[in-house]
C-alpha positions as CSV (number, residue, x, y, z in Angstrom):
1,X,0.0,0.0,0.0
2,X,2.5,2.4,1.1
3,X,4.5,2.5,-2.3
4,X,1.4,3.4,-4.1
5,X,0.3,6.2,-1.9
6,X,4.0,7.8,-2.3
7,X,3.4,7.2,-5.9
8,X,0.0,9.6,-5.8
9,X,0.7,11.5,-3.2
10,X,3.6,13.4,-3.7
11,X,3.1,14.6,-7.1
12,X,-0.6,15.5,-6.5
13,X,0.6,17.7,-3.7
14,X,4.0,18.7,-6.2
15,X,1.5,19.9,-8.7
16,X,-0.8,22.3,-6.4
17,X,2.6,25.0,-6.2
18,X,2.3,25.1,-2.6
19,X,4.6,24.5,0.3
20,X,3.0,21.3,1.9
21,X,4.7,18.7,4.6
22,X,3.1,15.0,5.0
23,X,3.5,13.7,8.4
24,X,3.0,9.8,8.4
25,X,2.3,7.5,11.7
26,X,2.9,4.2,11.8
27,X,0.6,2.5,14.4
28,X,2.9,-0.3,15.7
29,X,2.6,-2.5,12.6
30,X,5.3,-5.4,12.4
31,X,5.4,-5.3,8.2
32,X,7.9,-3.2,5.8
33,X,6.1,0.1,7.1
34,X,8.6,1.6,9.1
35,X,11.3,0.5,6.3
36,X,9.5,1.9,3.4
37,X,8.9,5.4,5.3
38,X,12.6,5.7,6.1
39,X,13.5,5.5,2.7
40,X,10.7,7.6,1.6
41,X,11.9,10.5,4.4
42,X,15.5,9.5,2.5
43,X,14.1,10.4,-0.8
44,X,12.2,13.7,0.4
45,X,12.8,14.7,3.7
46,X,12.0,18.6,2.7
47,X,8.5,17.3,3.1
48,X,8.4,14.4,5.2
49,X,8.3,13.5,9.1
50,X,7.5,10.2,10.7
51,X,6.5,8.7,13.5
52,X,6.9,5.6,14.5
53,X,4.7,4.1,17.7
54,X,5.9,1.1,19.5
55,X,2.8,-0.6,19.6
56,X,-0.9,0.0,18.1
57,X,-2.7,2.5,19.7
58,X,-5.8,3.3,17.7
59,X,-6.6,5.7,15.0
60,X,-7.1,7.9,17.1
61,X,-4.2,8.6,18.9
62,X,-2.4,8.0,15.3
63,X,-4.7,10.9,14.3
64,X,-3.3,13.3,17.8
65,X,0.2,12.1,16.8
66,X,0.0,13.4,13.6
67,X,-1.8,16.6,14.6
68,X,1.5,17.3,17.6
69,X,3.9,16.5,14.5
70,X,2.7,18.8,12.1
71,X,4.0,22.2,11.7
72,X,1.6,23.9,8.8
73,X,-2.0,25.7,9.7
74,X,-3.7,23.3,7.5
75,X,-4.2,19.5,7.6
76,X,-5.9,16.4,5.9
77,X,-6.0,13.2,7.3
78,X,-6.0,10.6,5.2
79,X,-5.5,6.2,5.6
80,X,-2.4,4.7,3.9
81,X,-5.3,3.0,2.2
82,X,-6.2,4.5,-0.9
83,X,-9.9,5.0,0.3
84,X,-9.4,8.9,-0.1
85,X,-9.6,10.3,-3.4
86,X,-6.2,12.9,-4.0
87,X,-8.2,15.4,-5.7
88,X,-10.2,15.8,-2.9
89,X,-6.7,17.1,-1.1
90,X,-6.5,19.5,-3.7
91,X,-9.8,20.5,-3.5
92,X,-10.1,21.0,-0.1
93,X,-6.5,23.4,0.0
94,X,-8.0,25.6,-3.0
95,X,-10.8,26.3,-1.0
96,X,-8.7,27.1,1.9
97,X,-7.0,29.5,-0.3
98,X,-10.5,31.4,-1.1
99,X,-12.1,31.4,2.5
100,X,-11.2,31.4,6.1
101,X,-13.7,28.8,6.7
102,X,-13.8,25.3,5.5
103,X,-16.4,22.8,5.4
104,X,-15.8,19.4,4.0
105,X,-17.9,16.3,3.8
106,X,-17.6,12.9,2.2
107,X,-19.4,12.4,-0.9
């Protein structure tokens, strides 16, 4: 999953012109995870933190992690899974752009 994601993520993000940082959590899982983000912070650390838990601790507290990590004034969460569309991303930061209050909903 994770090698996909990198491979729409970054260049969705790339092509909206705009400074951007992607803070990923891993949740404790015993698979390549924390191997494929340390290369991926290798390949791009300009614009990526991890964090690594020691154990699995819920989405939730995956979600506060990421939320202490960040550093910019916006942020979208989104599951390693695919499940979110990318355009929504973009969608969601041109609005930003335009008002100083977003609402977003699942469609």
């Amino acid at each position: 999953m994770l090698p996909a994601l990198f491979g729409r993520l970054y260049p969705a993000l790339d092509a909206l012109g705009c400074a951007y940082e992607i803070v990923f959590v891993n949740d404790g899982s015993r698979d390549k995870s924390p191997a494929l983000l340390r290369e991926q912070f290798q390949r791009r650390p300009d614009v990526t933190r991890v964090v690594l838990f020691n154990g699995n601790y819920g989405q939730h507290m995956a979600i506060m992690a990421g939320f202490e990590y960040c550093r910019g004034a916006r942020v979208v969460t989104l599951d390693a899974d695919l499940q979110n569309p990318r355009r929504r991303s973009a969608s969601c930061s041109r609005r930003w752009t335009r008002a100083t209050t977003t609402w977003a909903r699942s469609a």
